[in-house]
C-alpha angles and dihedrals in degrees: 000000000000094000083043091056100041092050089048089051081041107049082039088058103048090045100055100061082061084071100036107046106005137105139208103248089176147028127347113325102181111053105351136040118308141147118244126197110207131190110299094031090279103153132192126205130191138040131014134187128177086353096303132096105263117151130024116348145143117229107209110198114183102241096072101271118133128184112183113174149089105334120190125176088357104298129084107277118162128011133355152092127272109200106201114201093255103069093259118123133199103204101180150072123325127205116198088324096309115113112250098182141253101302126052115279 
């Protein structure tokens, strides 16, 4: 539960900085497919609509950590894979960017 609730504060504070100081180098970043560079160099790239990741897209930290899945209102919801830099590897559902394990909730 510990590990669940600091990746949730942890994937919520690398993703707010892509709204706040970042910028679309790419595409179309506001209904179409585009690719946005956020604070810290965290990038996303994939669908937008209405200026926010909805759709298919890939999230690129850097330190190494990828998430590439179903996005909806900016944050991981439905199906994907998140590689951590370490090797390890969550395959599953995602719920507003929370984990939600390996079958369909």
């Amino acid at each position: 539960m510990k590990k669940s609730i600091f990746s949730v504060c942890l994937f919520f504070a690398c993703l707010l900085p892509i709204y706040c100081f970042g910028g679309c180098i790419e595409g179309d970043c506001h209904n179409g497919t585009g690719t946005y560079i956020g604070h810290n160099d965290l990038k996303y790239e994939g669908e937008f609509k209405d200026s926010i990741p909805n759709g298919q897209g890939t999230f690129t930290w850097r330190n190494g950590r990828v998430y590439t899945g179903e996005v909806r209102n900016g944050f991981p919801h439905g199906y994907g894979t998140m590689n951590l830099p370490g090797g390890d590897t969550q395959t599953g559902y995602w719920t507003n960017g929370e984990y939600a394990g390996a079958d369909k909730p």
